[in-house]
C-alpha positions in Angstrom: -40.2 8.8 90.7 -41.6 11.6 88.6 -39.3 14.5 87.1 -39.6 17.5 84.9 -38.6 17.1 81.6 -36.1 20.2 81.6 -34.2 18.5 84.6 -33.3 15.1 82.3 -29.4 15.6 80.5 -29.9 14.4 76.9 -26.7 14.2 75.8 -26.6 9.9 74.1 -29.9 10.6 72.2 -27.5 11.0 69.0 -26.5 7.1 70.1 -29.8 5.8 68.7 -31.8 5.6 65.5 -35.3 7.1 65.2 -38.3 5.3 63.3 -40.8 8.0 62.6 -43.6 5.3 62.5 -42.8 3.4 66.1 -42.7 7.0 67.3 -46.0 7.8 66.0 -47.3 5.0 67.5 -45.8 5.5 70.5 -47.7 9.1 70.6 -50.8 7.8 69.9 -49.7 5.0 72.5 -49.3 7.7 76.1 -52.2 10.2 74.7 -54.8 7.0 75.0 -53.6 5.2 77.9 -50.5 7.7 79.3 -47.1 6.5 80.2 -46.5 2.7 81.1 -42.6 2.3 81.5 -40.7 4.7 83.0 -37.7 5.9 81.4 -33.8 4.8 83.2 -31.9 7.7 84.6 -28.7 8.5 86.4 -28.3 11.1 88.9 -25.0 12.8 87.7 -25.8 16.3 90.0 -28.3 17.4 92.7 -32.0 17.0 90.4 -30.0 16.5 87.3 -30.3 13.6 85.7 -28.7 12.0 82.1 -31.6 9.6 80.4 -29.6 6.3 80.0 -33.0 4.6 78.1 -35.8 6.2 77.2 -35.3 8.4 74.0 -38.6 7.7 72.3 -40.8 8.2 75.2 -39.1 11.8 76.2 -39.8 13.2 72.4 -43.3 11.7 72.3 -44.6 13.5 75.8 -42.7 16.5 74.5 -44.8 16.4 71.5 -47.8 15.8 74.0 -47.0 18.8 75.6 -46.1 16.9 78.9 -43.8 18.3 81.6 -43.1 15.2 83.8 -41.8 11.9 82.8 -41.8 8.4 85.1 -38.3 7.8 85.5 -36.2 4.9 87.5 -33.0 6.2 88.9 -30.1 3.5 88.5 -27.9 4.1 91.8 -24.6 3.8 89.2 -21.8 5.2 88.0 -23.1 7.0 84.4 -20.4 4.6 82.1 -21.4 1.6 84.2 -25.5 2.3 83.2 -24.3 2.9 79.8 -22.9 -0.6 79.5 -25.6 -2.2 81.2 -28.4 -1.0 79.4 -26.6 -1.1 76.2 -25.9 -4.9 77.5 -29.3 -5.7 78.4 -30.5 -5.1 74.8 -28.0 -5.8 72.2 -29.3 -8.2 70.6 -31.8 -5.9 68.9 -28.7 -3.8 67.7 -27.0 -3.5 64.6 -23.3 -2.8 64.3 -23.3 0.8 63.6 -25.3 1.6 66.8 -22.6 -0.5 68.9 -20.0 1.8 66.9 -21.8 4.5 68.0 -21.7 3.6 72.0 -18.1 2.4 71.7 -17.0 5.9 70.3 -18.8 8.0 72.9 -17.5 5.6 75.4 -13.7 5.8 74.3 -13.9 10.0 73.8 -16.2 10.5 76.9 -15.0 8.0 79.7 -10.9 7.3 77.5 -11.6 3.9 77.3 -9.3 1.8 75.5 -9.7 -0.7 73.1 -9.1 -3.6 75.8 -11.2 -1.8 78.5 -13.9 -1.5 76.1 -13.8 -5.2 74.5 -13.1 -6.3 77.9 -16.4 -4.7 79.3 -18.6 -5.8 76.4 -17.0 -9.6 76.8 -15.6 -9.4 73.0 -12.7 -9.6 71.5 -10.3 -6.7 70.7 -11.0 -6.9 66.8 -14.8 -6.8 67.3 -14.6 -3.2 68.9 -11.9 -2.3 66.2 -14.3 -3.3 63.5 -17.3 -1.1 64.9 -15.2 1.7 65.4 -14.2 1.9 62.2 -17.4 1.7 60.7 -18.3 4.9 62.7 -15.1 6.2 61.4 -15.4 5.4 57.8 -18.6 6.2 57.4 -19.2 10.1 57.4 -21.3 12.1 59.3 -23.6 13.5 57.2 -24.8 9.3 56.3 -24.9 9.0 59.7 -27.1 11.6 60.9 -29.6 10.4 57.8 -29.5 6.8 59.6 -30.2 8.1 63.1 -33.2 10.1 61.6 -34.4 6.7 60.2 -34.6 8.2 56.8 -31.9 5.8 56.1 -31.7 1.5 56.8 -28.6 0.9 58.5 -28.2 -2.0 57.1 -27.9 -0.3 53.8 -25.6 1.9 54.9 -23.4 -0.6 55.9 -23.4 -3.5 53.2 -23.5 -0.3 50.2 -22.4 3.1 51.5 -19.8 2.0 54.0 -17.4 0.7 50.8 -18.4 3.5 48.5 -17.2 5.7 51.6 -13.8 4.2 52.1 -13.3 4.9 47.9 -14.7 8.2 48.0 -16.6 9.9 51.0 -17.9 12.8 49.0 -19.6 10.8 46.2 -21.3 8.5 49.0 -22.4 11.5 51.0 -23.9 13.9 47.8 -25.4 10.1 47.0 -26.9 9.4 50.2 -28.0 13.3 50.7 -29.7 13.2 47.3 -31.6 9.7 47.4 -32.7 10.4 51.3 -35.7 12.2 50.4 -36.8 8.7 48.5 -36.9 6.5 51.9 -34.7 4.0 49.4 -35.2 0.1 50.6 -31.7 -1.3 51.3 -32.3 -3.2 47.5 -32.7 0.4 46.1 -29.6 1.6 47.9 -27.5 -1.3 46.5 -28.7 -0.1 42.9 -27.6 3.2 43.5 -24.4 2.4 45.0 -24.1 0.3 41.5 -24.6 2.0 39.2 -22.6 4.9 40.5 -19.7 2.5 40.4 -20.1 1.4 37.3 -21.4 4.3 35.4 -19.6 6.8 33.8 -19.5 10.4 35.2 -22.0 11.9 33.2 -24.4 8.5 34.4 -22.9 9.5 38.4 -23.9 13.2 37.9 -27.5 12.1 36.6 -28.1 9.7 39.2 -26.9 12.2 41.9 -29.2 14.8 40.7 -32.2 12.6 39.8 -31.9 9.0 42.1 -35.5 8.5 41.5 -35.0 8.4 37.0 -32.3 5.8 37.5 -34.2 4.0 39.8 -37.5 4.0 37.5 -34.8 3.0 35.0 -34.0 0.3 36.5 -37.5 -1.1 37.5 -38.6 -1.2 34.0 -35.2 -3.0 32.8 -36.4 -6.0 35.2 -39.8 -5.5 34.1 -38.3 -6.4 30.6 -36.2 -8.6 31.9 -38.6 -10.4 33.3 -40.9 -10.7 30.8 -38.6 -12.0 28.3 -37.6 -14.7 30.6 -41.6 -15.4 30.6 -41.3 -15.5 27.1 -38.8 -17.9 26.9 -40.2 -20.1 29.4 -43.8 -19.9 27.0 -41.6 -21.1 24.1 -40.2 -23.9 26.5 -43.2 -25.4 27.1 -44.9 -24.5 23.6 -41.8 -27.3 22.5 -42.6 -30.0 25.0 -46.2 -29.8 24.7 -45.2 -30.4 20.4 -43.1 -33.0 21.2 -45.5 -34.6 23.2 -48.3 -34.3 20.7 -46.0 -35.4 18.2 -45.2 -38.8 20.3 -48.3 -39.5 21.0 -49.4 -39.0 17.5 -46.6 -41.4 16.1 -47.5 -44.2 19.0 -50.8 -44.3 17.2 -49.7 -44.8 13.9 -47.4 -48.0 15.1 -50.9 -49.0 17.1 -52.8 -49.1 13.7 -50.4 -51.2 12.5 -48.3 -49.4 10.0 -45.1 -51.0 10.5 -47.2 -54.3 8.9 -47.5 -52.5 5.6 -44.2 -50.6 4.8 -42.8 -51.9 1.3 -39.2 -53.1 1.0 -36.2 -50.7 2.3 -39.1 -48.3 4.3 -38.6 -50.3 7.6 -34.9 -49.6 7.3 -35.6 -45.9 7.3 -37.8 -46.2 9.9 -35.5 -47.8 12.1 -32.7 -44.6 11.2 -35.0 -42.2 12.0 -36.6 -43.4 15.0 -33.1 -44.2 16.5 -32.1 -40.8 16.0 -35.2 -39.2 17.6 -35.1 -41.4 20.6 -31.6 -40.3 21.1 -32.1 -36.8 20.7 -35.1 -37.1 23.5 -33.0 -38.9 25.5 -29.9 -36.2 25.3 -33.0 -33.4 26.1 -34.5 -35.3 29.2 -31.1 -36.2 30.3 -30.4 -32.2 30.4 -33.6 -31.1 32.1 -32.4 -33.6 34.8 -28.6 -31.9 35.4 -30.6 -28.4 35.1 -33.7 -29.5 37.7 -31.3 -31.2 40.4 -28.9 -28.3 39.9 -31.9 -26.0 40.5 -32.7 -27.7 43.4 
């Protein structure tokens, strides 16, 4: 069926992350060929209707100027269309959006803990877990990660622990190195060296995330090439101590041993035992450190 924009209910739009490229796309998307799937709806009054799934499509007509949407009207209770979309597609959901859902659900519909695992056919621990996440995690990092300006994987493997130490570091953090669209790599360095600096380091990095990370892109750079450099002086040594043997193997071919006078072969012998056993002790090494590479 079709239906005016102004008669759909937003109200779980905050439930999901935006990605301001997928939506442009999807723009692009309705203006060449127009709408293909129709959003999922409930009725919850006479022509009012809460969007269940959908989110991306309603902002893209609105920015299309568009008044009507193609919607499908699910004849269920709102909760149990929550729970069935939300089921229908979890696997492409990280933990935080679950949180998200299981929060709303608890405070809208006072669902317990064992309703709620119960419905989602997991245990009691897994729906403690996400909700704490939402919980620990403050609002303001939050809405950065439903605005996509924010991964939320990130947010979860570097924020969420900063948060639980101090919320109002990880939030002037997160506010500050937003602006940046930081990979989740570049949100772990930040998280790091906010830890570990001092607090004239964790006001400069607050005030200017993208110095530290430059920083810290030109200490790998270093890094890196003196790891290069070490690996040239590697191989500037084998490739002497292979000339070196083969140089030696052609003396013994030309038949010098033949011509030593008396007490040289001795010598000889004392130095060639002690080379062979300091190129055994150096192969011997390389193969501990290749099959421990490996």
């Amino acid at each position: 069926m079709e239906l005016d924009l102004h008669q759909l209910d937003l109200r779980y739009e905050a439930l999901r992350k935006r990605s301001p490229r997928l939506e442009r796309q999807l723009v692009a998307s309705l203006a060449e060929v127009g709408q293909v799937l129709p959003i999922v709806v409930v009725e919850v009054e006479h022509r009012h209707f809460v969007v269940i799934d959908g989110y991306k499509r309603v902002r893209a007509l609105r920015r299309l100027a568009r008044d009507r949407v193609q919607a499908t009207v699910w004849a269920v209770q709102e909760v149990e269309a929550l729970l069935l979309e939300r089921l229908m597609r979890c696997a492409g959901e990280d933990a935080l959006e679950q949180g998200w859902l299981l929060a709303e659900l608890q405070e809208r519909f006072t669902l317990s803990c064992d309703e709620l695992a119960r419905r989602f056919d997991k245990s009691k621990s897994w729906v403690s877990r996400r909700l704490a996440l939402v919980k620990e995690l403050p609002p303001e990092i939050q809405a950065q990660v439903r605005a996509g300006e924010l991964a939320a994987h990130a947010a979860m493997k570097h924020l969420v622990p900063l948060a639980r130490a101090n919320a109002k570091a990880a939030t002037a953090l997160v506010l500050a190195m937003a602006p940046l669209k930081p990979t989740t790599r570049q949100v772990g360095q930040l998280c790091d060296g906010w830890r570990a600096g001092t607090s004239r380091t964790r006001e400069l990095i607050v005030a200017t995330p993208q110095h530290f990370l430059r920083a810290q892109e030109e200490q790998q750079r270093e890094l890196k090439a003196a790891e290069k450099s070490q690996l040239r002086q590697l191989l500037d040594d084998l490739g002497a101590l292979s000339g070196i043997s083969r140089r030696a193997q052609r003396r013994l071919e030309q038949g010098l041993l033949q011509r030593l006078l008396p007490g040289e072969p001795e010598e000889v012998t004392r130095v060639s035992a002690q080379a062979r056993a300091d190129a055994e002790k150096l192969f011997t090494r390389f193969d501990q450190e290749s099959g421990h590479a490996r």
